[in-house]
C-alpha positions as CSV (number, residue, x, y, z in Angstrom):
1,X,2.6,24.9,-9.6
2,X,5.1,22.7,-11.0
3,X,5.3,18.8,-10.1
4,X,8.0,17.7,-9.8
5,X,7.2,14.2,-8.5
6,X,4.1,11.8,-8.6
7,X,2.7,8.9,-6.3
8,X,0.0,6.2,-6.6
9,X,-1.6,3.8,-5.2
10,X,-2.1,0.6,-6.8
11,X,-5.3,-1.6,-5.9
12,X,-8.1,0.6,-7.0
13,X,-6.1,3.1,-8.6
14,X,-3.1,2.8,-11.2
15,X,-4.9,-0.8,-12.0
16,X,-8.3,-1.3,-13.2
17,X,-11.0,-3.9,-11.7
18,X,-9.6,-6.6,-14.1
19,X,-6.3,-5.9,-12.1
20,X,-4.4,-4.7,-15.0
21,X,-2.7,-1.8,-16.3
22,X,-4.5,-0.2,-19.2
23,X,-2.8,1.1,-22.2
24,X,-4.0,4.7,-21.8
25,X,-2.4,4.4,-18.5
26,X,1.4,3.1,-19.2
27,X,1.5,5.4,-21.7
28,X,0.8,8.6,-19.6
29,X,3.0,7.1,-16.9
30,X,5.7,6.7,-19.3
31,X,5.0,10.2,-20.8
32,X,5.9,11.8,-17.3
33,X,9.1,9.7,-17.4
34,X,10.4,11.0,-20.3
35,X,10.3,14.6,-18.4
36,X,12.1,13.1,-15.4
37,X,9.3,13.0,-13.1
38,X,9.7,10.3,-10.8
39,X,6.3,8.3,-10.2
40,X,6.7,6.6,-7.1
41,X,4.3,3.6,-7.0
42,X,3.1,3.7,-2.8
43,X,1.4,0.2,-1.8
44,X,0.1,-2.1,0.7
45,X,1.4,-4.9,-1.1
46,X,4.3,-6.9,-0.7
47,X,8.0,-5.8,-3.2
48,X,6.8,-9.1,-5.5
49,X,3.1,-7.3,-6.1
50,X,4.9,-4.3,-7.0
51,X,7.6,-5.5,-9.2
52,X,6.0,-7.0,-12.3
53,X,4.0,-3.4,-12.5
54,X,7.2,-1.5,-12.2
55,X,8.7,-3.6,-15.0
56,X,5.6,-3.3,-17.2
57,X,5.7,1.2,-16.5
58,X,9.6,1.3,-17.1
59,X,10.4,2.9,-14.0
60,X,13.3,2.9,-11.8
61,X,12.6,4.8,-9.2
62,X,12.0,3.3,-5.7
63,X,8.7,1.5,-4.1
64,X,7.1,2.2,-1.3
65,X,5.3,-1.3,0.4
66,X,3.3,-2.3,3.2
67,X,2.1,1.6,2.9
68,X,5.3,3.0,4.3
69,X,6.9,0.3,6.3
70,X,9.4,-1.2,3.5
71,X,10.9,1.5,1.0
72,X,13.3,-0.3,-1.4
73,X,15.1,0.7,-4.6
74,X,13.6,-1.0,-7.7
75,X,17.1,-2.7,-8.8
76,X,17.9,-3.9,-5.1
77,X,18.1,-7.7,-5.8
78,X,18.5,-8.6,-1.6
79,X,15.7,-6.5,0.0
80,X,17.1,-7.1,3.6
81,X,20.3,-5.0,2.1
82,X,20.4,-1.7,3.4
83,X,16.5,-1.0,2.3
84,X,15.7,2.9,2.5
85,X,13.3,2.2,5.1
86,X,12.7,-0.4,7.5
87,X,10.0,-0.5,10.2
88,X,9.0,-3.7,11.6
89,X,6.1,-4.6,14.0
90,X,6.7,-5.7,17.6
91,X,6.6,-9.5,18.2
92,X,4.2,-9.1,21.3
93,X,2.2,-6.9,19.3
94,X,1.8,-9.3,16.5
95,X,1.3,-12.4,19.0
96,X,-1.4,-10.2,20.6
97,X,-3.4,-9.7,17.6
98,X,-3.6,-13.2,16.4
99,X,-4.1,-14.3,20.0
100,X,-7.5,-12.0,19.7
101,X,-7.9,-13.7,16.5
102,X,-7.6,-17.5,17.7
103,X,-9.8,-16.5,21.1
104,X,-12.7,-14.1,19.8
105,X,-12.8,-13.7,16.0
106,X,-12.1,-17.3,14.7
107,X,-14.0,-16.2,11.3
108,X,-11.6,-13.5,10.5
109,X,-8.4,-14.4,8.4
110,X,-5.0,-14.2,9.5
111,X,-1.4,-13.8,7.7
112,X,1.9,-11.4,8.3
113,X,4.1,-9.9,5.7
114,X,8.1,-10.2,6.0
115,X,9.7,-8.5,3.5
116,X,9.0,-10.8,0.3
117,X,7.3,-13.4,2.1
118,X,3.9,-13.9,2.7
119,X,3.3,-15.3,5.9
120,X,0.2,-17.9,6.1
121,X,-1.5,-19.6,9.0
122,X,-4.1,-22.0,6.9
123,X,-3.7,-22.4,3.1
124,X,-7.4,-23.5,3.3
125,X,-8.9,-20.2,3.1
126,X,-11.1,-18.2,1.1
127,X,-10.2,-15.2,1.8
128,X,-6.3,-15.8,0.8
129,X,-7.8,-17.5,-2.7
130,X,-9.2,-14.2,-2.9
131,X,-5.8,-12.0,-2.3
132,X,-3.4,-14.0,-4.1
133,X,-6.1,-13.9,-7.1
134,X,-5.8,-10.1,-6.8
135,X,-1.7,-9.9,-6.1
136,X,-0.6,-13.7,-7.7
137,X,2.4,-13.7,-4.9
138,X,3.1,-17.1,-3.4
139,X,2.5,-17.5,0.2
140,X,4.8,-19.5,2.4
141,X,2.7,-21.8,5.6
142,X,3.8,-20.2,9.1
143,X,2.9,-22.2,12.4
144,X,1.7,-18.8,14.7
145,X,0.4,-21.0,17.2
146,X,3.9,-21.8,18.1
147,X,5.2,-19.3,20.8
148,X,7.7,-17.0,19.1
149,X,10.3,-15.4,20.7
150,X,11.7,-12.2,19.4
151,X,14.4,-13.6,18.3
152,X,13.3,-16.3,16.3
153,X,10.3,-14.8,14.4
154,X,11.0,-12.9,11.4
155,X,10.3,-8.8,10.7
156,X,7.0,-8.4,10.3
157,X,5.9,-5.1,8.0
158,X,2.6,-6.0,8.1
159,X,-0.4,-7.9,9.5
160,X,-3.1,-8.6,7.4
161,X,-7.1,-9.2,8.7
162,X,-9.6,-10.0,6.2
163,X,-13.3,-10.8,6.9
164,X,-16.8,-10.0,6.8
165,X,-17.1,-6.2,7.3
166,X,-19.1,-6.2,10.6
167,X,-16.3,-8.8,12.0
168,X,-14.1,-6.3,10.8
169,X,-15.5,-3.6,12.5
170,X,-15.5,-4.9,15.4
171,X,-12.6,-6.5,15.3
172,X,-10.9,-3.1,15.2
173,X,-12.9,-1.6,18.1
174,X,-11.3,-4.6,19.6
175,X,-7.4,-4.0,18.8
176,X,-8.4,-0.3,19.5
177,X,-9.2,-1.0,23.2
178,X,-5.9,-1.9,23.8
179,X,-2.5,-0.6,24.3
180,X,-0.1,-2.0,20.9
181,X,2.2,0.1,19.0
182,X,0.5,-0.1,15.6
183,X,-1.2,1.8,13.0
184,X,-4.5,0.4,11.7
185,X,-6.2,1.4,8.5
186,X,-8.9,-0.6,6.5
187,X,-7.9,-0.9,2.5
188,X,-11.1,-2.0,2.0
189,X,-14.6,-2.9,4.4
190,X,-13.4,-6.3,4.5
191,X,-9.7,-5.4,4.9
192,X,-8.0,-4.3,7.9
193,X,-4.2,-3.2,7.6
194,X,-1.9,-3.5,10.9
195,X,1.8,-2.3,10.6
196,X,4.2,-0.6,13.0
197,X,3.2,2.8,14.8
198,X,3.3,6.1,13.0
199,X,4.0,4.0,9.4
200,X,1.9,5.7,7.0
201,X,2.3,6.2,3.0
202,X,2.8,10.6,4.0
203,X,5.7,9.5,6.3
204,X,7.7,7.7,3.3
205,X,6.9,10.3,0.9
206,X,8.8,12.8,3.1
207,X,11.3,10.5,2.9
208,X,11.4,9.8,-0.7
209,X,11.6,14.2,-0.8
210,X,14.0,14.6,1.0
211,X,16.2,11.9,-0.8
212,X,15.1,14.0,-4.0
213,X,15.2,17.6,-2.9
214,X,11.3,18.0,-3.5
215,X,9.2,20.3,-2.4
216,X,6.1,18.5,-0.5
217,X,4.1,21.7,-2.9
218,X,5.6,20.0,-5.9
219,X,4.0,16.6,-5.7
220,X,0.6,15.1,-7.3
221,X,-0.7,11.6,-5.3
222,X,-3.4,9.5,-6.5
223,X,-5.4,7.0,-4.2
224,X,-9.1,5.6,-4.1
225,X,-9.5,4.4,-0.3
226,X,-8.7,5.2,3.1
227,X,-5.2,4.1,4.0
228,X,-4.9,6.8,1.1
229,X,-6.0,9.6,3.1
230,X,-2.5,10.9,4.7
231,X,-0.7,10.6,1.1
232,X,-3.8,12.7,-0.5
233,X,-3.6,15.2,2.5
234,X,0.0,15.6,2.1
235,X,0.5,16.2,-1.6
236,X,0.9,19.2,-3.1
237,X,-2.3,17.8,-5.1
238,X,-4.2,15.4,-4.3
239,X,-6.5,13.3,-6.6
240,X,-9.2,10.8,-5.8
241,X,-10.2,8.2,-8.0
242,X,-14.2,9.1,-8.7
243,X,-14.6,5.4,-7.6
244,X,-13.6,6.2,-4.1
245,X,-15.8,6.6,-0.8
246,X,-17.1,9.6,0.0
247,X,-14.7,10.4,2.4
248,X,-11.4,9.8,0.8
249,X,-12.9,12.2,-2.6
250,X,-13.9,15.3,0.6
251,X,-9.8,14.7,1.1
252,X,-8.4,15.1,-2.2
253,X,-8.2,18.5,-4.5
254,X,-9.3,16.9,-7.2
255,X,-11.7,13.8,-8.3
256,X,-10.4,12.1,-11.8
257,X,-12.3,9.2,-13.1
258,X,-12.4,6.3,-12.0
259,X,-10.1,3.7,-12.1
260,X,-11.6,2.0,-15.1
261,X,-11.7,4.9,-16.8
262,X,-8.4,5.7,-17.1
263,X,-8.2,8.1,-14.3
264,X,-4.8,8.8,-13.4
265,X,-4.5,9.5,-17.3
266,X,-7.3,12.1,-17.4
267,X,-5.8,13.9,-14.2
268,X,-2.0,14.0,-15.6
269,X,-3.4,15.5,-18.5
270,X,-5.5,18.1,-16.5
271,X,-2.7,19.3,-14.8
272,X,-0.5,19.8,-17.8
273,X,1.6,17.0,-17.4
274,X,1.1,15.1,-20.9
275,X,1.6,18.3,-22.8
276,X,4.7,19.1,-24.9
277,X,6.6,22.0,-23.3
Protein backbone atom coordinates (compact mmCIF):
# COMPACT_ATOMS: atom_id res chain seq x y z
CA UNK A 1 0.00 0.00 0.00
CA UNK A 2 1.25 3.33 -0.77
CA UNK A 3 0.76 6.47 1.64
CA UNK A 4 0.11 9.05 0.32
CA UNK A 5 -0.72 11.27 3.32
CA UNK A 6 0.09 11.13 7.19
CA UNK A 7 -1.64 12.57 10.43
CA UNK A 8 -0.72 12.97 14.12
CA UNK A 9 -1.55 13.79 17.07
CA UNK A 10 0.37 15.94 19.17
CA UNK A 11 0.21 15.70 23.13
CA UNK A 12 1.49 12.20 23.73
CA UNK A 13 2.49 11.52 20.30
CA UNK A 14 4.66 13.70 17.83
CA UNK A 15 6.06 15.45 21.24
CA UNK A 16 7.81 13.67 23.92
CA UNK A 17 7.02 13.96 27.87
CA UNK A 18 9.40 17.01 28.08
CA UNK A 19 6.91 18.44 25.44
CA UNK A 20 9.27 18.77 22.74
CA UNK A 21 10.09 17.60 19.43
CA UNK A 22 13.02 15.32 19.26
CA UNK A 23 15.60 15.41 16.66
CA UNK A 24 15.06 11.88 15.40
CA UNK A 25 11.59 12.99 14.94
CA UNK A 26 11.83 16.38 12.72
CA UNK A 27 14.06 14.73 10.75
CA UNK A 28 11.75 11.84 9.71
CA UNK A 29 8.96 14.30 9.48
CA UNK A 30 10.91 16.34 7.13
CA UNK A 31 12.17 13.21 5.31
CA UNK A 32 8.35 12.46 4.23
CA UNK A 33 8.24 16.08 3.11
CA UNK A 34 10.71 15.96 0.71
CA UNK A 35 8.56 13.03 -1.07
CA UNK A 36 5.46 15.29 -0.99
CA UNK A 37 3.67 13.58 1.59
CA UNK A 38 1.57 15.91 3.43
CA UNK A 39 1.73 15.33 7.34
CA UNK A 40 -1.23 16.83 8.71
CA UNK A 41 -0.69 17.61 12.41
CA UNK A 42 -4.60 16.74 14.02
CA UNK A 43 -5.04 18.36 17.58
CA UNK A 44 -7.10 19.34 20.49
CA UNK A 45 -5.25 22.35 20.98
CA UNK A 46 -5.81 25.66 20.04
CA UNK A 47 -4.10 27.20 16.11
CA UNK A 48 -1.26 29.09 18.61
CA UNK A 49 -0.28 25.38 20.22
CA UNK A 50 0.02 24.20 16.79
CA UNK A 51 1.84 26.86 15.13
CA UNK A 52 5.35 27.09 16.74
CA UNK A 53 5.41 22.97 15.95
CA UNK A 54 4.50 23.54 12.38
CA UNK A 55 7.26 26.12 12.07
CA UNK A 56 9.82 24.03 13.89
CA UNK A 57 8.63 20.59 11.07
CA UNK A 58 8.70 22.98 7.96
CA UNK A 59 5.39 22.14 6.93
CA UNK A 60 2.76 23.94 5.14
CA UNK A 61 0.13 22.00 4.89
CA UNK A 62 -3.14 22.68 6.90
CA UNK A 63 -4.05 22.04 10.84
CA UNK A 64 -6.56 20.42 12.14
CA UNK A 65 -7.63 21.96 15.95
CA UNK A 66 -9.97 21.41 18.63
CA UNK A 67 -9.92 17.63 17.12
CA UNK A 68 -11.87 18.48 14.02
CA UNK A 69 -13.82 21.55 14.83
CA UNK A 70 -11.29 24.37 13.32
CA UNK A 71 -9.35 23.23 10.07
CA UNK A 72 -7.19 26.20 8.90
CA UNK A 73 -4.41 26.63 6.38
CA UNK A 74 -0.98 27.03 8.03
CA UNK A 75 -0.23 30.66 6.17
CA UNK A 76 -3.91 31.96 7.00
CA UNK A 77 -2.89 35.11 9.05
CA UNK A 78 -6.90 35.94 10.11
CA UNK A 79 -8.29 32.51 11.20
CA UNK A 80 -11.96 33.84 11.11
CA UNK A 81 -11.25 34.23 7.09
CA UNK A 82 -12.83 31.73 5.22
CA UNK A 83 -11.21 28.72 7.55
CA UNK A 84 -11.64 25.22 5.82
CA UNK A 85 -13.83 24.14 8.53
CA UNK A 86 -15.84 25.76 11.08
CA UNK A 87 -18.05 24.12 13.64
CA UNK A 88 -18.97 25.96 16.63
CA UNK A 89 -20.82 24.76 19.84
CA UNK A 90 -24.35 25.95 20.75
CA UNK A 91 -24.54 28.84 23.29
CA UNK A 92 -27.22 26.98 25.38
CA UNK A 93 -25.16 24.07 25.21
CA UNK A 94 -22.15 25.68 26.45
CA UNK A 95 -24.23 27.71 29.30
CA UNK A 96 -25.62 24.35 30.23
CA UNK A 97 -22.38 22.72 30.94
CA UNK A 98 -20.90 25.33 33.05
CA UNK A 99 -24.18 25.78 34.74
CA UNK A 100 -23.64 21.88 35.80
CA UNK A 101 -20.27 23.02 36.67
CA UNK A 102 -21.13 26.17 39.02
CA UNK A 103 -24.25 23.93 40.65
CA UNK A 104 -22.74 20.23 41.18
CA UNK A 105 -19.05 19.96 40.30
CA UNK A 106 -17.50 23.24 41.73
CA UNK A 107 -13.94 21.27 41.89
CA UNK A 108 -13.84 20.63 38.31
CA UNK A 109 -12.18 23.41 36.03
CA UNK A 110 -13.80 25.36 33.45
CA UNK A 111 -12.54 27.31 30.12
CA UNK A 112 -13.87 27.50 26.22
CA UNK A 113 -11.87 27.82 23.17
CA UNK A 114 -12.71 30.54 20.38
CA UNK A 115 -10.67 30.28 17.64
CA UNK A 116 -7.16 31.66 19.03
CA UNK A 117 -8.47 32.59 22.24
CA UNK A 118 -8.41 30.83 25.24
CA UNK A 119 -11.36 31.48 27.21
CA UNK A 120 -10.82 31.53 31.19
CA UNK A 121 -13.29 31.73 34.08
CA UNK A 122 -10.58 32.08 37.18
CA UNK A 123 -6.90 32.66 36.44
CA UNK A 124 -6.42 31.17 39.97
CA UNK A 125 -6.29 27.68 39.03
CA UNK A 126 -4.14 24.85 39.12
CA UNK A 127 -5.32 23.02 36.67
CA UNK A 128 -4.86 25.93 33.93
CA UNK A 129 -0.98 26.38 35.43
CA UNK A 130 -0.89 22.96 34.52
CA UNK A 131 -2.26 23.38 30.64
CA UNK A 132 -0.68 26.41 29.71
CA UNK A 133 2.71 24.74 31.15
CA UNK A 134 1.98 21.97 28.65
CA UNK A 135 0.61 24.42 25.51
CA UNK A 136 2.42 28.02 26.71
CA UNK A 137 -0.78 29.82 24.94
CA UNK A 138 -1.98 32.98 26.80
CA UNK A 139 -5.44 32.76 28.13
CA UNK A 140 -7.79 35.75 27.99
CA UNK A 141 -10.36 36.18 31.68
CA UNK A 142 -14.07 35.59 30.43
CA UNK A 143 -17.05 36.48 32.89
CA UNK A 144 -19.41 33.03 32.15
CA UNK A 145 -21.51 33.91 35.01
CA UNK A 146 -22.79 36.71 32.94
CA UNK A 147 -25.89 35.54 30.87
CA UNK A 148 -24.87 35.37 27.27
CA UNK A 149 -26.99 35.67 24.50
CA UNK A 150 -26.17 34.10 21.26
CA UNK A 151 -25.42 36.91 19.86
CA UNK A 152 -22.96 38.34 22.06
CA UNK A 153 -20.88 35.38 23.04
CA UNK A 154 -18.17 34.34 20.77
CA UNK A 155 -17.82 30.72 18.70
CA UNK A 156 -16.93 28.33 20.85
CA UNK A 157 -14.84 25.20 19.25
CA UNK A 158 -14.29 23.78 22.39
CA UNK A 159 -15.10 23.31 26.07
CA UNK A 160 -12.56 22.19 28.22
CA UNK A 161 -13.16 20.17 31.84
CA UNK A 162 -10.21 19.23 33.77
CA UNK A 163 -10.31 17.59 37.26
CA UNK A 164 -9.75 14.75 39.37
CA UNK A 165 -10.57 11.59 37.35
CA UNK A 166 -13.51 10.22 39.46
CA UNK A 167 -15.08 14.00 39.27
CA UNK A 168 -14.49 13.46 35.72
CA UNK A 169 -16.14 10.49 35.47
CA UNK A 170 -18.87 11.39 36.81
CA UNK A 171 -19.08 14.46 35.51
CA UNK A 172 -19.59 12.92 32.16
CA UNK A 173 -22.26 10.42 33.29
CA UNK A 174 -23.65 13.77 34.18
CA UNK A 175 -23.55 15.76 30.62
CA UNK A 176 -24.42 12.24 29.27
CA UNK A 177 -27.89 12.18 30.98
CA UNK A 178 -28.86 14.99 29.10
CA UNK A 179 -30.09 16.04 25.75
CA UNK A 180 -26.90 18.69 24.24
CA UNK A 181 -25.60 18.55 20.85
CA UNK A 182 -21.95 17.77 21.61
CA UNK A 183 -19.36 15.23 21.23
CA UNK A 184 -17.42 14.26 24.49
CA UNK A 185 -14.11 12.49 24.50
CA UNK A 186 -11.56 12.36 27.51
CA UNK A 187 -7.75 13.36 26.20
CA UNK A 188 -6.64 12.17 29.18
CA UNK A 189 -8.42 10.58 32.89
CA UNK A 190 -8.37 14.07 34.13
CA UNK A 191 -9.39 15.68 30.81
CA UNK A 192 -12.70 15.84 29.35
CA UNK A 193 -13.05 17.34 25.75
CA UNK A 194 -16.63 18.93 24.74
CA UNK A 195 -17.01 20.39 21.12
CA UNK A 196 -19.95 20.50 18.61
CA UNK A 197 -21.93 17.20 17.65
CA UNK A 198 -20.46 14.65 15.18
CA UNK A 199 -16.82 16.84 15.24
CA UNK A 200 -14.27 14.25 15.45
CA UNK A 201 -10.51 14.18 14.12
CA UNK A 202 -11.93 11.10 11.17
CA UNK A 203 -14.56 13.75 10.03
CA UNK A 204 -11.79 16.44 9.08
CA UNK A 205 -9.56 13.94 7.66
CA UNK A 206 -12.17 13.14 5.11
CA UNK A 207 -12.19 16.48 4.51
CA UNK A 208 -8.59 17.13 4.21
CA UNK A 209 -8.94 13.92 1.34
CA UNK A 210 -11.14 15.00 -0.38
CA UNK A 211 -9.43 18.50 -0.75
CA UNK A 212 -6.32 16.28 -1.76
CA UNK A 213 -7.72 13.47 -3.87
CA UNK A 214 -6.58 10.78 -1.32
CA UNK A 215 -7.56 7.66 -0.89
CA UNK A 216 -8.85 7.05 2.92
CA UNK A 217 -6.50 3.30 2.05
CA UNK A 218 -3.60 5.68 1.40
CA UNK A 219 -3.21 7.36 4.78
CA UNK A 220 -0.97 6.38 8.02
CA UNK A 221 -2.35 8.23 11.56
CA UNK A 222 -0.63 8.19 14.73
CA UNK A 223 -2.29 8.84 18.16
CA UNK A 224 -1.68 7.67 21.86
CA UNK A 225 -5.25 8.28 23.60
CA UNK A 226 -8.81 8.12 23.11
CA UNK A 227 -10.11 11.06 21.32
CA UNK A 228 -7.60 9.23 18.82
CA UNK A 229 -9.64 6.36 18.37
CA UNK A 230 -11.92 7.47 15.10
CA UNK A 231 -8.60 8.94 13.35
CA UNK A 232 -6.75 5.39 14.05
CA UNK A 233 -10.02 3.47 12.98
CA UNK A 234 -10.16 5.47 9.90
CA UNK A 235 -6.67 5.32 8.43
CA UNK A 236 -5.59 3.34 6.01
CA UNK A 237 -2.97 2.41 8.94
CA UNK A 238 -3.18 3.03 12.02
CA UNK A 239 -0.38 3.36 14.68
CA UNK A 240 -0.55 3.52 18.41
CA UNK A 241 2.01 4.97 20.45
CA UNK A 242 3.21 1.79 22.87
CA UNK A 243 2.58 4.40 25.54
CA UNK A 244 -1.09 4.36 24.94
CA UNK A 245 -4.01 2.55 26.99
CA UNK A 246 -4.90 -0.58 26.26
CA UNK A 247 -7.71 0.23 24.34
CA UNK A 248 -6.62 2.84 21.93
CA UNK A 249 -3.24 0.07 20.97
CA UNK A 250 -6.56 -2.98 20.37
CA UNK A 251 -7.60 -0.01 17.71
CA UNK A 252 -4.67 0.62 15.81
CA UNK A 253 -2.70 -1.89 13.13
CA UNK A 254 0.29 -1.24 14.43
CA UNK A 255 2.01 -0.36 18.05
CA UNK A 256 5.41 1.94 17.48
CA UNK A 257 7.28 2.96 20.53
CA UNK A 258 6.50 5.16 22.58
CA UNK A 259 6.53 8.62 22.36
CA UNK A 260 9.85 9.07 24.03
CA UNK A 261 11.22 6.81 22.07
CA UNK A 262 10.91 8.29 18.98
CA UNK A 263 7.90 6.43 17.82
CA UNK A 264 6.44 8.03 14.96
CA UNK A 265 10.19 7.67 13.58
CA UNK A 266 10.42 3.94 14.07
CA UNK A 267 6.87 3.42 12.39
CA UNK A 268 7.71 5.77 9.15
CA UNK A 269 10.58 3.73 8.81
CA UNK A 270 8.69 0.40 9.21
CA UNK A 271 6.53 1.19 6.57
CA UNK A 272 9.07 2.19 4.05
CA UNK A 273 8.63 5.74 4.32
CA UNK A 274 12.30 6.94 5.27
CA UNK A 275 13.83 4.85 2.50
CA UNK A 276 15.35 6.16 -0.69
CA UNK A 277 13.23 5.11 -3.75
Amino acid sequence: MSVKMIFSDIDGTLINSNHVLTTKTIQAIKACTKRNIPFILVSARMPRGIFPLQKQLGLTDPIVCYSGALIIHSKQTELTDAPLLNVSMGTDSVNTIYGQICNRFPNISFSAYSFDQWLVSNTDDPWIDQEYAIAGTPMTLYDFHDEHSAAEIPPIHKVLCMGDPVQIDHFHQSLSALDLQVVMVKSKPTYLEIMADHVSKASAMQLLLNNYNIRRDETLAFGDNYNDLDMLRFAGIGVAMENAPGIVKGAADFVTLSNDQDGIQAALDRFGLLHNE
